[in-house]
DRENROLUM-275227 format. One record per residue (C-alpha): x, y, z. Coordinates in nm, 3 decimals, padded with zeros to 5 digits, always signed. Last residue first. Layout:
BEGIN
@u: X, v: Y, w: Z
...
END
This chain:
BEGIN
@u: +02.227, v: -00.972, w: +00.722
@u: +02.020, v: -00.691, w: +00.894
@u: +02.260, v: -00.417, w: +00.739
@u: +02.223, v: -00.543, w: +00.401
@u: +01.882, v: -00.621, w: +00.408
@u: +01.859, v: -00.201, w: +00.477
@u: +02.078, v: -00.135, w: +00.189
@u: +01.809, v: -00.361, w: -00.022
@u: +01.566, v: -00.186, w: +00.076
@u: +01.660, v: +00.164, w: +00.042
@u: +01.762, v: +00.084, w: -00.330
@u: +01.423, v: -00.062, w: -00.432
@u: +01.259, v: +00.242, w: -00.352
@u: +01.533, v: +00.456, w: -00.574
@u: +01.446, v: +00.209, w: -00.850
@u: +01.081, v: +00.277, w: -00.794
@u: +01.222, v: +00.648, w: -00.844
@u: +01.395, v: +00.517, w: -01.191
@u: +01.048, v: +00.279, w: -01.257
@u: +00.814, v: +00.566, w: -01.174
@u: +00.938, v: +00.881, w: -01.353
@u: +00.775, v: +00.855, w: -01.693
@u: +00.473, v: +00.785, w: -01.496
@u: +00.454, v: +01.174, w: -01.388
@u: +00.390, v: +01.279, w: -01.055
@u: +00.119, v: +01.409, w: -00.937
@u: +00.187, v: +01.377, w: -00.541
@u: +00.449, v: +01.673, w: -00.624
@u: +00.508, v: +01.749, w: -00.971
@u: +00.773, v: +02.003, w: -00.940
@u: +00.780, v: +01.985, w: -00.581
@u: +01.075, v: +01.726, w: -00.445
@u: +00.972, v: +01.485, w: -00.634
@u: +01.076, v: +01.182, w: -00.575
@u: +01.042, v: +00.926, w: -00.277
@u: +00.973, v: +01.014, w: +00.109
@u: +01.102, v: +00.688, w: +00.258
@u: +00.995, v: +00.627, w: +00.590
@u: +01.260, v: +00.409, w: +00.759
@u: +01.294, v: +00.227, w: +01.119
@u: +01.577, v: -00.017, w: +01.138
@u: +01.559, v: -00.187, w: +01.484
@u: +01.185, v: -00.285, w: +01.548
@u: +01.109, v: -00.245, w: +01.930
@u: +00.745, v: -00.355, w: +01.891
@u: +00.565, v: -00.114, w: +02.069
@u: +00.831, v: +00.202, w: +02.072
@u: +01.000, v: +00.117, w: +01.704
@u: +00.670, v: -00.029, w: +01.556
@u: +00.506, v: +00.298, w: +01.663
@u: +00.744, v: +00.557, w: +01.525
@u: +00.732, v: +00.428, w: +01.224
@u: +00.342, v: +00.378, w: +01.192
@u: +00.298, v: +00.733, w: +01.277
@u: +00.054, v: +00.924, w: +01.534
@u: +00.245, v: +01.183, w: +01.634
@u: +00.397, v: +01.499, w: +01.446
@u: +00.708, v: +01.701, w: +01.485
@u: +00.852, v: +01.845, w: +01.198
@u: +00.945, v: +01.695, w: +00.856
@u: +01.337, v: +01.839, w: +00.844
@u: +01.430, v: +01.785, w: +01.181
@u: +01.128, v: +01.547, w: +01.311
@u: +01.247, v: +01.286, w: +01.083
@u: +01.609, v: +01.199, w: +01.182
@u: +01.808, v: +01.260, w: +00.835
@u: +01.938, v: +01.100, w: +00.529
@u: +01.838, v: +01.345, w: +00.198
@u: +01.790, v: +01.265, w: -00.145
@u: +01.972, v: +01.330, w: -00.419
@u: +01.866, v: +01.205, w: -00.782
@u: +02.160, v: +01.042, w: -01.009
@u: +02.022, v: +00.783, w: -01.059
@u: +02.217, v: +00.456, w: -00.968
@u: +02.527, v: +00.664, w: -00.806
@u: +02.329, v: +00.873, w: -00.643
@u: +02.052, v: +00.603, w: -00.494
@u: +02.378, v: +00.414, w: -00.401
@u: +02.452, v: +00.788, w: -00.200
@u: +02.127, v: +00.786, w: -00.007
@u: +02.121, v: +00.425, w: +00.059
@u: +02.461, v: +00.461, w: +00.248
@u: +02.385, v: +00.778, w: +00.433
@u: +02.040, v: +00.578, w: +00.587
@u: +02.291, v: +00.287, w: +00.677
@u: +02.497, v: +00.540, w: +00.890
@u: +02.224, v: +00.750, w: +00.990
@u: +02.023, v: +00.417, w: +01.157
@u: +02.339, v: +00.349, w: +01.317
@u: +02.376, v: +00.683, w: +01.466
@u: +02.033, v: +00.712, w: +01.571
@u: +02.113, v: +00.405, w: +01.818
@u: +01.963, v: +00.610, w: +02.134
@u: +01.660, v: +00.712, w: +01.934
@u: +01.626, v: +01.112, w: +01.834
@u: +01.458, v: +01.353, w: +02.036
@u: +01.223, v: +01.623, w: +01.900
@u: +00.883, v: +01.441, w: +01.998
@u: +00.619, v: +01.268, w: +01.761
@u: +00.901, v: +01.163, w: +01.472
@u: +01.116, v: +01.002, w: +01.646
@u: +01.253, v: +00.835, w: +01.452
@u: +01.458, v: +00.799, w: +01.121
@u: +01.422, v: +00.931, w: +00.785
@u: +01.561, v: +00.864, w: +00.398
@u: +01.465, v: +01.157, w: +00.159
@u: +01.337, v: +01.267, w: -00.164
@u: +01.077, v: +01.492, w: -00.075
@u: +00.714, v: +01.293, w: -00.173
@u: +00.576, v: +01.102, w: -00.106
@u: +00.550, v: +00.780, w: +00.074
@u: +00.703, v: +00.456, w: +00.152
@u: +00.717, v: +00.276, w: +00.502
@u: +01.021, v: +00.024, w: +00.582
@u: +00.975, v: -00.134, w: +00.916
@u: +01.318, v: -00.364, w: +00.992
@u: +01.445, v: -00.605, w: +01.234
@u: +01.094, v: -00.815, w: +01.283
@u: +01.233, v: -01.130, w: +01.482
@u: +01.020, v: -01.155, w: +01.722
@u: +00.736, v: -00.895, w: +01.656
@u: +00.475, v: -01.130, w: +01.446
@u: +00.168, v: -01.113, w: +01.651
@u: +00.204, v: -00.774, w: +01.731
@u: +00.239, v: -00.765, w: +01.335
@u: -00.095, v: -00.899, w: +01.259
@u: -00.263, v: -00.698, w: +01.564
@u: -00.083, v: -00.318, w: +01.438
@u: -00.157, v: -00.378, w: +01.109
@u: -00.517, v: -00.479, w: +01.142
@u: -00.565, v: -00.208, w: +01.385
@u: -00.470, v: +00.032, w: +01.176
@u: -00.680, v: -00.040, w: +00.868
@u: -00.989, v: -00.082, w: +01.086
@u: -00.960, v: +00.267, w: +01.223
@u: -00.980, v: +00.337, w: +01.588
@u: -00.583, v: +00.245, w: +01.694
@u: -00.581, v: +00.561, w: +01.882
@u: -00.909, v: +00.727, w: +01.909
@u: -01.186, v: +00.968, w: +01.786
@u: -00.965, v: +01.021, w: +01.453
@u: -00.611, v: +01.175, w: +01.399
@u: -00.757, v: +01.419, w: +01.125
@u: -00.438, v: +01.532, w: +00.920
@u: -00.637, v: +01.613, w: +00.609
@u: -00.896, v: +01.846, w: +00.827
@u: -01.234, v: +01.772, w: +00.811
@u: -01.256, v: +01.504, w: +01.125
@u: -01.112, v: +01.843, w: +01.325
@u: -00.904, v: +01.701, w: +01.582
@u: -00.553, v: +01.760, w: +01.411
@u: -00.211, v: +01.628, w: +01.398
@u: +00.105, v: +01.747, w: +01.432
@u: +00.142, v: +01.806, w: +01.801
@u: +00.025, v: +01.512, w: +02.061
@u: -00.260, v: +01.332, w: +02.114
@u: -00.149, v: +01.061, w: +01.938
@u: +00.189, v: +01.019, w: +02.065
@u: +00.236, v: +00.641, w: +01.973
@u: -00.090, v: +00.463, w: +01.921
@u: -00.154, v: +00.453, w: +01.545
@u: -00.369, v: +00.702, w: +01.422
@u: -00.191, v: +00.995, w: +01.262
@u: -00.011, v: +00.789, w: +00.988
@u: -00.412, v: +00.647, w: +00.904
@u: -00.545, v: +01.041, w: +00.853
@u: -00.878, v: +00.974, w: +00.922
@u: -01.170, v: +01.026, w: +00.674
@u: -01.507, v: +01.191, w: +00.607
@u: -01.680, v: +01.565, w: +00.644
@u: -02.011, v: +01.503, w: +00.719
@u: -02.014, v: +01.590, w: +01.100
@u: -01.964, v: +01.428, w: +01.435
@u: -01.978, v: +01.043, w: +01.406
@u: -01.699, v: +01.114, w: +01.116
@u: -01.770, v: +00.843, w: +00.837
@u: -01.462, v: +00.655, w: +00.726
@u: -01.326, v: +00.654, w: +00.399
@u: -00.913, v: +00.690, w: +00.432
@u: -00.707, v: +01.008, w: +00.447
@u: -00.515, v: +01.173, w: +00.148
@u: -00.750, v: +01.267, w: -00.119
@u: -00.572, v: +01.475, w: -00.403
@u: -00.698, v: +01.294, w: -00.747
@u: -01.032, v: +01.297, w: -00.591
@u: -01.317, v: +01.076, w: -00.753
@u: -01.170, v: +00.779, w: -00.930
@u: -00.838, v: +00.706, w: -00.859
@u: -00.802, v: +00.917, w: -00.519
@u: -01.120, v: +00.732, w: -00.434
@u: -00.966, v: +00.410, w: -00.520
@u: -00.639, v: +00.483, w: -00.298
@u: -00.864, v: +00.611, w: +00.002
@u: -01.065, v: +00.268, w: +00.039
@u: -00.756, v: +00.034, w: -00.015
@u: -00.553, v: +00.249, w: +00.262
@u: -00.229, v: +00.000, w: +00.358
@u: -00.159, v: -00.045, w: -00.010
@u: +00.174, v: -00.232, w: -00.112
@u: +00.168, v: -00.419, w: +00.201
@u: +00.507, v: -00.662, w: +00.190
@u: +00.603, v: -00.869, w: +00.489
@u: +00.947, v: -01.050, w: +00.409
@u: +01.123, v: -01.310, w: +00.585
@u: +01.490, v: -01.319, w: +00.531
@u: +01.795, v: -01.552, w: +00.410
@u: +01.706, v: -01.500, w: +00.024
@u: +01.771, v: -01.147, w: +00.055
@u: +02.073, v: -01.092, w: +00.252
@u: +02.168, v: -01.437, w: +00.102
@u: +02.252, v: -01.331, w: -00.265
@u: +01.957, v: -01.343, w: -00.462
@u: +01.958, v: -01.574, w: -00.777
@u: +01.702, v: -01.801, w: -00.745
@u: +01.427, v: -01.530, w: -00.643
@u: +01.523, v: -01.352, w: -00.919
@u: +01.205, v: -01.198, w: -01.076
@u: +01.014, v: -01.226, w: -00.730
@u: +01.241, v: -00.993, w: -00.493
@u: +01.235, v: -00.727, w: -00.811
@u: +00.870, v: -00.810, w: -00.824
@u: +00.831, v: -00.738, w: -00.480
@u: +01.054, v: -00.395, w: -00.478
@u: +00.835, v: -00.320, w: -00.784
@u: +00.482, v: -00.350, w: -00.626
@u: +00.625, v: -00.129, w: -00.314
@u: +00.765, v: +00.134, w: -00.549
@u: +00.401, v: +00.182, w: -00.747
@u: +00.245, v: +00.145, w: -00.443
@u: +00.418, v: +00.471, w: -00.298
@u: +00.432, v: +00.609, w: -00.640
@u: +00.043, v: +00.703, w: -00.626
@u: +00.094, v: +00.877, w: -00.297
@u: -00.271, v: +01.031, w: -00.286
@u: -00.427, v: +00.770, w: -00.081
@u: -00.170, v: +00.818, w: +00.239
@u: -00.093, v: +00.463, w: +00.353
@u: -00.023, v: +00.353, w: +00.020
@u: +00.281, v: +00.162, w: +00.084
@u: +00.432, v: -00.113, w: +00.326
@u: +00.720, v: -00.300, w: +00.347
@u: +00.804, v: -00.505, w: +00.648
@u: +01.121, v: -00.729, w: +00.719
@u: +01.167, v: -01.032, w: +00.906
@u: +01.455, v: -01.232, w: +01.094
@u: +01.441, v: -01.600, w: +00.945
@u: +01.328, v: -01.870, w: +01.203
@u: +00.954, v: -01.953, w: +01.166
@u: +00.927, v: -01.836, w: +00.804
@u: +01.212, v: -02.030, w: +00.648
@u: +01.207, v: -01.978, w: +00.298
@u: +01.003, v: -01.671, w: +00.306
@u: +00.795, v: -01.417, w: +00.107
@u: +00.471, v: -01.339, w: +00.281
@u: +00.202, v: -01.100, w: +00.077
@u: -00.051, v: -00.881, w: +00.296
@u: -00.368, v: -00.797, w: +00.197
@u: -00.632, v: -00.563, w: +00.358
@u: -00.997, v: -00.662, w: +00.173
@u: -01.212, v: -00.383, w: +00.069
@u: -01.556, v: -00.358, w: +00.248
@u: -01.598, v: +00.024, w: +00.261
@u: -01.480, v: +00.040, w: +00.655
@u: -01.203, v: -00.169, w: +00.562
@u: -01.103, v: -00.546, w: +00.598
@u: -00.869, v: -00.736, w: +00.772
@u: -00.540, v: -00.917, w: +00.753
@u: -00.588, v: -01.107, w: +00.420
@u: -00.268, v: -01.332, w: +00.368
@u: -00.108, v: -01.446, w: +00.074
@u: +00.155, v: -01.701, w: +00.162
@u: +00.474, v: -01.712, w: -00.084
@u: +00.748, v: -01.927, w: -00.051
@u: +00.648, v: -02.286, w: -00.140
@u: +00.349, v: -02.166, w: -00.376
@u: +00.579, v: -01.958, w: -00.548
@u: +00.364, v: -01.945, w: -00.936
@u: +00.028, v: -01.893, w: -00.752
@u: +00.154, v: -01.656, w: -00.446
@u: +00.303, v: -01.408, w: -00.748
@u: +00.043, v: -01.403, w: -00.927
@u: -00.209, v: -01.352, w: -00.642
@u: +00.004, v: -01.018, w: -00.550
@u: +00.020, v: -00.899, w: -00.922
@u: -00.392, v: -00.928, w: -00.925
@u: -00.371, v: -00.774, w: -00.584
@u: -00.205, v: -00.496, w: -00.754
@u: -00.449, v: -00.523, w: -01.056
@u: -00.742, v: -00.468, w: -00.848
@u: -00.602, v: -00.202, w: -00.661
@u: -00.590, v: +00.021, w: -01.000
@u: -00.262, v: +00.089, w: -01.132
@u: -00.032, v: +00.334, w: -01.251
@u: +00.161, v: +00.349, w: -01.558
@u: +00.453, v: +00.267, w: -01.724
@u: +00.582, v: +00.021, w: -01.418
@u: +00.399, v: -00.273, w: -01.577
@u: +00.249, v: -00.577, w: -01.388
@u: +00.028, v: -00.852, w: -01.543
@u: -00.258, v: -00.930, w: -01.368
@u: -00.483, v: -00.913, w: -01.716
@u: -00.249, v: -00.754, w: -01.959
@u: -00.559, v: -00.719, w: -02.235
@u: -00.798, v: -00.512, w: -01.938
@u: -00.530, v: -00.292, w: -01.879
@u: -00.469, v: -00.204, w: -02.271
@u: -00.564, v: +00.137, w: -02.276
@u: -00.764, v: +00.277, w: -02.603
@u: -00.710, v: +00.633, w: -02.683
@u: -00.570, v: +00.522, w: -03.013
@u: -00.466, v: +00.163, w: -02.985
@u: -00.261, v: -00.082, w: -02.761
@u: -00.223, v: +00.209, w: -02.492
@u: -00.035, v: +00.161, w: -02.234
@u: +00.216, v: +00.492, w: -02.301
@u: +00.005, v: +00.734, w: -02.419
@u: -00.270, v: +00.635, w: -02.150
@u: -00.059, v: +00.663, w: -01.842
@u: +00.074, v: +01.038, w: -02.070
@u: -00.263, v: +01.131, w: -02.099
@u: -00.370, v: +01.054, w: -01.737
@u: -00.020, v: +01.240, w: -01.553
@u: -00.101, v: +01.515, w: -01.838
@u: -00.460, v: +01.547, w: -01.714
@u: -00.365, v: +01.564, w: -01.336
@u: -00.102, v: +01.830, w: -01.400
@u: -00.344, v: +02.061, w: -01.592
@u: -00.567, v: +02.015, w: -01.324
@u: -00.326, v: +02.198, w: -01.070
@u: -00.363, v: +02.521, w: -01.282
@u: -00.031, v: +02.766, w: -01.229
@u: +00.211, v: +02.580, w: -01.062
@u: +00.486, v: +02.583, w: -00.844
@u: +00.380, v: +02.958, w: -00.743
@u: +00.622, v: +03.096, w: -00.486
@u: +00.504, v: +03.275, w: -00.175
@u: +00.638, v: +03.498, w: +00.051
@u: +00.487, v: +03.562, w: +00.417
@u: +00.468, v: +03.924, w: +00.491
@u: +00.114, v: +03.823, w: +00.739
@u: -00.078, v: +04.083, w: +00.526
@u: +00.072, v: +03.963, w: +00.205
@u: -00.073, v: +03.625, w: +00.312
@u: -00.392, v: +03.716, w: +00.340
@u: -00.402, v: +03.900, w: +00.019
@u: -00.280, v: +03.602, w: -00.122
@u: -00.551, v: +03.378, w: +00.003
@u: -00.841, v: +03.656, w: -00.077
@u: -00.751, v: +03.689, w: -00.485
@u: -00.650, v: +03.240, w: -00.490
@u: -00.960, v: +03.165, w: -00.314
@u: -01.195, v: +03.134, w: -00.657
@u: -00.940, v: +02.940, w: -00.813
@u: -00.872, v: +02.709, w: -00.598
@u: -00.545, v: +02.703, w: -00.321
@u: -00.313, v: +02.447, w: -00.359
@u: -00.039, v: +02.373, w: -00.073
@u: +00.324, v: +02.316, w: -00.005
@u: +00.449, v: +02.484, w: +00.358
@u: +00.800, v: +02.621, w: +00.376
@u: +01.119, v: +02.566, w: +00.667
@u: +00.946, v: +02.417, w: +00.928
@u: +00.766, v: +02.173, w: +00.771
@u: +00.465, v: +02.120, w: +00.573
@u: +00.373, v: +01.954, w: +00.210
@u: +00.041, v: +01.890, w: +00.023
@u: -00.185, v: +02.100, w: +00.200
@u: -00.505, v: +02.150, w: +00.045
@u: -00.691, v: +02.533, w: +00.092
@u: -01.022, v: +02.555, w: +00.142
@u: -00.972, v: +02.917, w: +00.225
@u: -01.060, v: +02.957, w: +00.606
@u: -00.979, v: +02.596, w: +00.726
@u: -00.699, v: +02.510, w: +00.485
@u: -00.541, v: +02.839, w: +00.447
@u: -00.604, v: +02.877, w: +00.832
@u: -00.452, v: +02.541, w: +00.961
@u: -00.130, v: +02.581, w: +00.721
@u: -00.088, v: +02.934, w: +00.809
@u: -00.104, v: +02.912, w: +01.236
@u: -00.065, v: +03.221, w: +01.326
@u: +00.075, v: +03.272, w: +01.627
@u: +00.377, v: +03.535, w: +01.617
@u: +00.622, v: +03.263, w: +01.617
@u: +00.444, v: +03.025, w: +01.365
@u: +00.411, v: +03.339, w: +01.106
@u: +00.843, v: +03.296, w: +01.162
@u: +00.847, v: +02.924, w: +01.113
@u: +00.631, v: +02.940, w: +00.790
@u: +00.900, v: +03.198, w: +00.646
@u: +00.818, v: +03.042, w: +00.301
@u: +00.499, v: +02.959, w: +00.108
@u: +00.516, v: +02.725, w: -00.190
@u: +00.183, v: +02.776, w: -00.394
@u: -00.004, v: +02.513, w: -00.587
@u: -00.249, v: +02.715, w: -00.796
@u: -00.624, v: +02.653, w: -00.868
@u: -00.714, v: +02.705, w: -01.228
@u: -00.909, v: +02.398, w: -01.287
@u: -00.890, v: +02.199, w: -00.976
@u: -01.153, v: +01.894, w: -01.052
@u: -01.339, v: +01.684, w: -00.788
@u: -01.499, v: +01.380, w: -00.980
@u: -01.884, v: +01.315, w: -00.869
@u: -01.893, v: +01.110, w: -00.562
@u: -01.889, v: +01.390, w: -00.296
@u: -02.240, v: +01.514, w: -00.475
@u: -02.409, v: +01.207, w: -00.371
@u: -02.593, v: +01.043, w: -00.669
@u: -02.924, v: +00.950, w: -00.565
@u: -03.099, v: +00.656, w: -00.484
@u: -03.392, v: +00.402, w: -00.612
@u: -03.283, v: +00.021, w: -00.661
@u: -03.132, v: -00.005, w: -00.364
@u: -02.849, v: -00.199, w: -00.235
@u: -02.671, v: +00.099, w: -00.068
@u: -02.321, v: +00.001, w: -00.101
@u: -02.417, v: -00.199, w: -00.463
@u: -02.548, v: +00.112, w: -00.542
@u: -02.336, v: +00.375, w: -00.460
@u: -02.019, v: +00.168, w: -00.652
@u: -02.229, v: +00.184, w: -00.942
@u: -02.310, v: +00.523, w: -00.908
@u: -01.938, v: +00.623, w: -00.866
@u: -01.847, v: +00.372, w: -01.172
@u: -02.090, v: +00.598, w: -01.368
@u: -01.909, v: +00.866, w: -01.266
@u: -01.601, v: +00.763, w: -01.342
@u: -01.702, v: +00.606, w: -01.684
@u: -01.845, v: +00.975, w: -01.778
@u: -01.487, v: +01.145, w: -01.686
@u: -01.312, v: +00.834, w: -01.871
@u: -01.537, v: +00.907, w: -02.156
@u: -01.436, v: +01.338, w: -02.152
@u: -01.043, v: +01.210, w: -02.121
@u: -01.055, v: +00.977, w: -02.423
@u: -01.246, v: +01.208, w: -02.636
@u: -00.959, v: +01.484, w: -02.571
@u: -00.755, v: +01.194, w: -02.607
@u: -00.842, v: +01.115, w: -02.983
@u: -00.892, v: +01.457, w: -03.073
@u: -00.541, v: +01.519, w: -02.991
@u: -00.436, v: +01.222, w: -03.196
@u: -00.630, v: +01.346, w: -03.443
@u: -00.490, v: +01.674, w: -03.413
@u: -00.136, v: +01.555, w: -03.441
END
């Protein structure tokens, strides 16, 4: 056992040194000098010792003013993970935790520790990628499986659109890879067509990865297209008889930081024009309530809406490709995490669509296959009841400018525990879960 210890202690303290040597690689080539600098933001952002909290009675401190989530972020440095009306999720570092609390105790708000030292999470979810990929000691065999897709692990974006090229290669009658734009750091924005009949088949969308954190948001999206892919042949008609548009990561930029620099980043990588702080919150930018509650001005707060609707390359190369593509599209499926549930508009005002009750009904029915399959419960609701109002969301905007029918964001596993860091040992059963909700919804469109 202690070798084996050694052996990933010595893994961990190289992949530190490879991350932020990729950092100054990545600098460079940006900057195209010879001479620079490595920025401080580049070098890896660890949470030794800070503490993910659960705070309760958020609705109450709401009542009498006091805005918790704004101030433990603003005033603390806090990172929200989770809000809603019933508790707020979010770590606080080390050196905040003495003056957060007391802040807290003064407002009687109580709070439940989740988890003692948030880095402690991150190096387990890295060990146990490692542990279970590797073809030697410490030694993980990405570079051996080439585009090959696993669901032990997580993967780099590089490998997705690896899987994604695969896939276009050995379906060259069905598959059309397109790239829809690019983002602000030069990354490409890929989309993959599946169709037999492209002009006349009603069409789905799948996308993941909007929010850079959600590592099992691309995780699910990859698997729902190789569980399309795998048995093409053999899919009953509900499948084989639509057009599908599948995104597994909508926020290239923010999904490689979160893999190399900041485990926790949510937004994407564009500069503010008003201070340093960088990044807009892509499911508060699209043009559907923008202005509205749930979202913030500050360009250094996570939920940052940006200067504008529709102002970040990533959302207006969604919102033109599928403008483009609106007859037909039935269904928007979104993934995220986490929460374990199924959800509906509206999500930017506290009124649910006139055909709610069909959207409920086929919502109810993924919720209890996911049962029956797994065995994890998750919940079938209208989303501003149990996520709270916010505007600014892809789901809400393909149902108001595109008049898509079935509407879903799927807030996969946990519900805490792990949160964002969730285990790989979990991905193919809550992939599963992914899968699940899409093929209930084909169901209802066929």
């Amino acid at each position: 056992m202690s070798s084996l210890y050694n052996c990933v202690g010595k893994f961990y303290i190289v992949s530190l040194l490879m991350m932020i040597f990729c950092s100054v690689c990545a600098l460079a080539a940006m900057n195209n000098a010879t001479d620079f600098m490595l920025d401080v933001n580049e070098i890896p952002q660890r949470y030794d010792e800070a503490q993910l909290w659960r705070i309760y009675n958020i609705s109450e401190a709401m009542q009498q003013r006091v805005p918790v989530g704004q101030v433990l972020e603003q005033k603390f440095g806090g990172n929200i993970w989770k809000e809603n009306s019933k508790f707020l999720d979010i770590s606080i570092q080390k050196e905040q935790v003495k003056a957060a609390r007391a802040f807290l105790e003064a407002h009687r708000l109580d709070t439940q520790v989740l988890n003692y030292n948030v880095q402690s999470m991150i190096d387990e979810e890295l060990l146990e990628g490692v542990m279970k990929t590797s073809s030697g000691p410490g030694v993980r065999s990405k570079k051996a499986t080439g585009s090959t897709m696993h669901w032990k692990d997580y993967h780099d974006l590089e490998t997705i659109y690896g899987f994604m090229r695969e896939i276009r290669t050995k379906f060259p009658n069905i598959a059309r890879l397109y790239t829809i734009g690019k983002t602000v750091e030069g990354r490409d924005l890929k989309v993959l067509r599946i169709s037999e009949n492209p002009r006349e088949y009603k069409k789905i969308w799948i996308d993941g990865g909007i929010h850079a954190r959600e590592w099992i948001s691309p995780a699910t999206v990859t698997f729902i297209l190789y569980q399309l892919m795998s048995n093409w042949e053999d899919q009953p008609s509900h499948i084989r008889g639509l057009t599908w548009y599948i995104m597994p990561v909508m926020n290239p930029d923010g999904y490689e930081y979160s893999r190399t620099v900041n485990r926790l980043w949510r937004k994407n990588r564009s500069p503010s024009r008003r201070n340093n702080c960088l990044g807009v919150d892509l499911n508060r930018n699209f043009d559907i309530g923008w202005s509205g509650y749930g979202s913030s001005t500050n360009p250094c707060s996570d939920t940052y809406r940006g200067n504008a609707p529709a102002s970040e390359e990533e959302t207006k190369a969604v919102a033109e490709f599928l403008a483009k593509r609106k007859y037909n599209l039935e269904a928007y499926l979104t993934y995220h995490s986490y929460g374990q549930m199924v959800v509906y508009p509206w999500a930017y005002k506290a009124v649910k669509v006139k055909d709610a009750s069909v959207l409920q009904r086929v919502a109810n029915t993924a919720v209890q296959r996911i049962a029956q399959k797994t065995g994890s419960t998750y919940r079938a609701s209208v989303t501003h009841e149990v996520l709270g109002i916010a505007g600014g969301g892809s789901d809400d905007w393909s149902r108001a400018a595109l008049g898509v029918k079935y509407v879903y964001t799927i807030e996969l596993r946990d519900r805490g525990a792990f949160g964002f860091v969730l285990p790989p040992r979990y991905i193919k059963d809550t992939a599963l879960e992914g899968w699940t909700v899409c093929e209930t919804v084909a169901q209802a469109i066929g």
